[in-house]
Every structure is written in C-alpha cells, then in structure tokens.
N, C-alpha and C positions, 0 to 999 in steps of 0.2 A: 727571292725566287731562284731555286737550281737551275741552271742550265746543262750540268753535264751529271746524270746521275749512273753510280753503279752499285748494281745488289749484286750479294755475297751469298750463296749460299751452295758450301762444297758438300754432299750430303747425297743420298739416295733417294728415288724417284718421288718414294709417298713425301718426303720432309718438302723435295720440289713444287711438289703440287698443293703442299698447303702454306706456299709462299706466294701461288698465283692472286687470291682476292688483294691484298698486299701491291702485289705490283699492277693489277687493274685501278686502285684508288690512285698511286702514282703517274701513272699513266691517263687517267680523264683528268687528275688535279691540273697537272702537268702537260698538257698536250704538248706543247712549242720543245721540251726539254728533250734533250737525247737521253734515252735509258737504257743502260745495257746492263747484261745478267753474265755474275764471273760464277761458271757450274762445272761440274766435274763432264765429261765426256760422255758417259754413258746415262746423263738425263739431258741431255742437249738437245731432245727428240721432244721434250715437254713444251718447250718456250718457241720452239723453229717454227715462224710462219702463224706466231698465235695471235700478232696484233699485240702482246704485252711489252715485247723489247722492240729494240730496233736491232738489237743486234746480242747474241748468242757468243759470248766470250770463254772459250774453253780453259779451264787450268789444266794442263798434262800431267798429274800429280805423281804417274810412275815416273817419269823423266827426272824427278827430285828426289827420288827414294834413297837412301842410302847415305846422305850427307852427313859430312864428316872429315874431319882435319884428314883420317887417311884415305881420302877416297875425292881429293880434290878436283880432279874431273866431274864430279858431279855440280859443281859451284858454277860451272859456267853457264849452261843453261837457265839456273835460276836467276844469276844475274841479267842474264840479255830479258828474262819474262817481267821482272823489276823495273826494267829501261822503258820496257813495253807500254805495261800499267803507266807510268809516270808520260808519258808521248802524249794520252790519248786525254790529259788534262782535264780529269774530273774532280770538279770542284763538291760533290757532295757523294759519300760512301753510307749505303742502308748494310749495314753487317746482319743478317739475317741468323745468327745464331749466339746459343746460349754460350755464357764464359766456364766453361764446367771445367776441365783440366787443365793444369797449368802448360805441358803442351800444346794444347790446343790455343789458347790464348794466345801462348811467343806467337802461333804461326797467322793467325788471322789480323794481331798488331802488325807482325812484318806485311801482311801484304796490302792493311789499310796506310802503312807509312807509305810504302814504293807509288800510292799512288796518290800523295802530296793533294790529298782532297783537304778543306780548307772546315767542311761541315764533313761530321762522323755520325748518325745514328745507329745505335745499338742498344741491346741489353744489357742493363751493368746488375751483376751481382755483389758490387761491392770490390770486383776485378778491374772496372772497366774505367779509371782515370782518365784513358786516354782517349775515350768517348767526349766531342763536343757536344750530342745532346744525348744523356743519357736517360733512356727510360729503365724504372724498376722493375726487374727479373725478381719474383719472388716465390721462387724455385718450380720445377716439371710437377704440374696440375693443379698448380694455384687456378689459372685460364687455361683454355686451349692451344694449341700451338697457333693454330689457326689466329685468334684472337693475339694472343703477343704480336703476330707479324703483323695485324692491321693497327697497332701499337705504333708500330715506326712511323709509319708515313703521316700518321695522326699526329705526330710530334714536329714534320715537317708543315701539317698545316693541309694533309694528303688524305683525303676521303672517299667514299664510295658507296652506293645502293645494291651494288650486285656485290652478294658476297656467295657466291658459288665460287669452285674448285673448276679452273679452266678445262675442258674436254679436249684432251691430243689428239684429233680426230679430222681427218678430210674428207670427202667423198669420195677419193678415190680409194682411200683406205677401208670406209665403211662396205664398199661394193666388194673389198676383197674378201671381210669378215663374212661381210650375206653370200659369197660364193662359195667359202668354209660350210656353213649353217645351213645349207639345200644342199649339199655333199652327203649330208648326215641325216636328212629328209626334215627340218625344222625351220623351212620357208613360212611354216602356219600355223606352227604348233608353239604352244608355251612351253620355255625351260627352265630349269635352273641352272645357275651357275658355282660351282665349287673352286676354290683355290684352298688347297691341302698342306701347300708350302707354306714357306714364311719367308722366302729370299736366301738371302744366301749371305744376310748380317748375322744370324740368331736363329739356329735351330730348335731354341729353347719357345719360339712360340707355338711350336707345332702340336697341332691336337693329332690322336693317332688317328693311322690310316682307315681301319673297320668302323672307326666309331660316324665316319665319313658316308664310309657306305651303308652303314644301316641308318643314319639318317637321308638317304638320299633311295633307299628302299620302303622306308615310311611315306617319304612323300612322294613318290610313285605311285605306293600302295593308296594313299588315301586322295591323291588330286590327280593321277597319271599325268605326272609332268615326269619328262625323262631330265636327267642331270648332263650337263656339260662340261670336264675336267679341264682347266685350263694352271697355266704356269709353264715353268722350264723344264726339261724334262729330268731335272733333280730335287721335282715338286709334291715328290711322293703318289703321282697319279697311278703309277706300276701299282704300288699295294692299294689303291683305293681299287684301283680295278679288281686286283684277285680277291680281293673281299668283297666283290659285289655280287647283287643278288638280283638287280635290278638294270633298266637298262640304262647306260653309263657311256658316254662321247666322248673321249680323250683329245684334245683339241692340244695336249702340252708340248709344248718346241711347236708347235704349227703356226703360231702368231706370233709376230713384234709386240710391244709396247701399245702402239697406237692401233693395229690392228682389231689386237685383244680388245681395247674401248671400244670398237666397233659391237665384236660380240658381248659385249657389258649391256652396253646400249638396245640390243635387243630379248635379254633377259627379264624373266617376268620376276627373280630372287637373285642373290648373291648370299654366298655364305664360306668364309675364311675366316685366317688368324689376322693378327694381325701384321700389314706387308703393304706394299708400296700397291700390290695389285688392289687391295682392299680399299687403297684410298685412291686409289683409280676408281673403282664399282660407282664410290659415293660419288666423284665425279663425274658422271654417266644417268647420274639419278636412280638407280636402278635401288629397291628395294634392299638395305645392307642387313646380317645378321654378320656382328663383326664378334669374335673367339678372342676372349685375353684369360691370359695368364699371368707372369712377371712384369709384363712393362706396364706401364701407365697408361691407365683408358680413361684417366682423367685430363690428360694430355694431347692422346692419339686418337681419342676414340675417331668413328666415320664423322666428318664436318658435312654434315646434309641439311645445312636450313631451310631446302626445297623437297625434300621427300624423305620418307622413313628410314630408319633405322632403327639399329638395338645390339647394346652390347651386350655377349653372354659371358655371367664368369662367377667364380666362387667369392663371397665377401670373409677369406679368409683374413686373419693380423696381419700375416705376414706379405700378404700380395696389394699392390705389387712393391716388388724389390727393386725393380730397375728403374732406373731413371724416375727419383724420389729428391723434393725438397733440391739442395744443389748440387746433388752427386749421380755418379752414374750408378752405383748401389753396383748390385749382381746381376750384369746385365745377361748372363743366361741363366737368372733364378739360382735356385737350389739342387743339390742332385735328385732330391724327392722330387719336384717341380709336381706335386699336390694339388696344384691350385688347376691344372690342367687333366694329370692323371685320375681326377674326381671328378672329373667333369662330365656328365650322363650326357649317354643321347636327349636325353629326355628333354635336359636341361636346354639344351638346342632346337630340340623339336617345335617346342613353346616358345621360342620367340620365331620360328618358321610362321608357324599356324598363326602367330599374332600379326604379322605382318602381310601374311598373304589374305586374311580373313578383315581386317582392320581397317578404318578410314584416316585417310590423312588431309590433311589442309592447311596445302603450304604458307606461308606468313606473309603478309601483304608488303609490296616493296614500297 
C-alpha cells in the first residue's frame, strides 16, 4: 500500500485534465495516502481545491532553462529543487507521460531519481528500465490518453467508477461567468460556444477564421442560437469576428481558465480544434464538435463517457502526422496541412446539426 504518492505530469492544461480520472481512482483507492501532483505553473489552477491532491507541487521550469557547463549559475537552483523532491520522502512516483524523446526521458529519469521513491509507475516503450512497474506504451492511439493514465494506477491496484474529466470550477467562479453571460443578454437564451485557436503549442491545428464564421451564421440562420467567441486574445476571434455575418460575442481575454468552465458549462454546443480549451468543453459536459487535423484524434479526441461528442476531420494517408506510433512525427503537419485546409463548412455543419438534433444516453456507472 503507498503511503506517499507523487504524479508527474509537466505538460499543458488539456494533457492535465485527462490525467484527472487517474488521479480520482488513486485517490478513493487510496484515501489514507498523501498524493501530491508535480505540474508546471500555469495548470496549477486545474488540481487547486479539487479534492484529487492534497497538495499542488509546482516545477519552476524557467528557473532551469539554460543549463549548461557555461552557464553554472543555473545549476543551483536545480539542485536545492532535487534536495526538495528527495525531503518530502515519497516512496511511490506515477510518471504520467510517454518515453518519446531521449531528452525528454534524461529529464523525467532525473527528477524520478531526486525523489528516491522505492515504487516507479510509468509507461515503458521499451525506454523505460528504470520503471519498477512498468506498463506497455504501445505508441499515441493505440488507446486514449485518457485510458493509458487509468493504466497506471490499475497497475498499483488503483480503480474507479467515475471516469469524467474533473471540472475547474467553483461557484464563485461560475457567478463570474453568469455575470459575463447577462452582459451580453444570454441569462435565457441558448448559445454556442466557438474556440478558433489552438493555444499557443501548434498553430498548425487551427481551422481558418471565415470558415468559423460562416459556420456560426448557418447555425444562427437555422436554430437562432447566437455564438460565443472564447480563448486568448491571440485566439484568432479578431478574424472570426470581421468574417462574421451573424451575431458573434467575443468573450476572449475576458475569462481565466476556470471562469471559461463556467461559460462551457452553460452552452447548449462547443465547437474548436483541438486545445486544452476543447478538452475543458468535454469536461463541462457540454455537447463537443472537436476539429483535427495533424495530431492524433485517436489519442486526443473529447473523453466524454457522459455526453456527446464528434470528431471532425479528413481520413486522409497522411493524417495524422503528429504524434504517431512512438514518435512525435510533424508535429505542425505539413506546409500544405490539407487535411484542414479541405475541410468544408459543411463538413462541420453535420456533425453541429447531429448533435444538437440527436439523443444521447449516457453509459450506466
């Protein structure tokens, strides 16, 4: 039985969020166990206050940038964050990520050594010796991501019935989104919700801006739902806007993270690429039309065991390129990137209209 466990998972917000079912199975397996989560900073807003950790352990990863014999000042930080790790005597490490480049590997072996845990789970693709229980990585879309991470704790003996995507969400955050949402006069009305970006990893998943808005002008025209633009305001909302014909709510830069859940949460559709906000939606429940391209929607697709989804995309040869089998492939596609710039409104429209039109019946727990 662990007594001190710590998850791994340095990575951006969507990868975070479909590591939650995962650490809820450790967590009821586990109650008595202390479980803390080592995350990069800016998803530390995921886990804060969710009941799955006890405690939100940051890695500073700028603070390390640069290392290197001529650049010796940066060595000391990383050593006292080593001292750290190793203090806080966790005897079992869940490594929440795939072995894909051999950088990557040095760095997640060094920071599973610093912390002298006794039990290692992780994915081995053949990389991972240094895993004591290793389970089989048999490369991006064999399973779900989702699925791999409930792999781990299954191998500790760590199970669970709720397999939803935890919701970053309080009430006092939701009252902020519903006070955004009556700004805009949609305290009673159905909307949709659009995300046009794709973060700020991969530009390469971005469907264009018009083809946004004249999807979001058909389903005006045919359901008079108005659209809700949400993301950063480097989310491409500016060009959804000048292309639009229809009426169109720019909400981007006006939410956080967990805000934005709030207005997920109260959408009647969601419709983006895919992005960390996309797999926010599916967390929120909210009906998803998820847009691929290059990366793997065998992989990534929306994890929605309790409400609909549908991914849209070309069954091109070549797609997807990224993140394929155990490489990270072309991970912004091609310069044609084809498998997007084909991509019809139409193509989109139909899985809109199938989902808003459609029954669903969620799976018995």
């Amino acid at each position: 039985m662990p007594d001190r466990i710590l998850a791994i998972k340095l990575a951006d917000l969507g990868d975070v969020l479909n590591i939650t079912p995962a650490l809820r199975a450790l967590r009821q397996t586990f109650p008595r166990a202390r479980l803390d989560a080592l995350v990069n900073p800016h998803t530390a807003m995921i886990l804060q206050d969710s009941g799955l950790v006890d405690e939100v352990v940051l890695f500073p990863k700028t603070r390390f940038e640069g290392l290197s014999v001529a650049k010796p000042t940066a060595w000391g930080p990383l050593a006292r964050y080593m001292r750290m790790l190793r203090a806080r005597n966790y005897d079992t490490v869940v490594n929440f990520h795939h072995l894909t480049t051999r950088l990557g590997r040095a760095k997640q072996r060094a920071l599973v050594s610093a912390t002298g845990a006794s039990t290692v789970v992780g994915l081995d693709n053949g990389h991972g010796r240094w895993l004591t229980l290793p389970v089989e990585d048999r490369g991006f879309g064999y399973k779900r991501e989702v699925e791999y991470w409930l792999d781990l704790p299954r191998a500790l003996g760590a199970t669970t019935t709720d397999l939803s995507l935890h919701l970053p969400l309080n009430a006092e955050e939701q009252a902020r989104a519903d006070a955004l949402l009556a700004q805009a006069g949609l305290t009673e009305r159905p909307f949709a919700v659009f995300h046009p970006g794709s973060g700020g990893f991969s530009l390469a998943r971005r469907w264009d801006p018009p083809k946004f808005a004249a999807v979001a002008a058909a389903l005006h025209r045919r359901h008079g739902i108005p659209t809700v633009l949400v993301g950063t305001p480097d989310d491409d909302a500016a060009q959804v806007m000048a292309a639009g014909s229809s009426p169109l709510i720019d909400l981007s830069g006006r939410t956080n993270f967990r805000e934005l859940a709030g207005v997920l949460k109260r959408a009647q559709i969601f419709v983006g690429a895919d992005s960390g906000v996309m797999h926010l939606a599916a967390a929120a429940r909210v009906p998803v039309v998820a847009i691929f391209g290059p990366t793997n929607h065998r992989a990534w697709a929306p994890w929605t065991p309790y409400s609909p989804s549908r991914v849209v995309r070309l069954d091109l040869d070549c797609s997807p390129c990224a993140y394929v089998s155990h490489s990270v492939g072309q991970r912004e596609g091609c310069a044609a990137r084809i498998c997007l710039a084909d991509l019809s409104v139409d193509h989109v429209l139909a899985a809109v209209e199938d989902l808003l039109t459609g029954d669903f019946t969620p799976p018995k727990s």
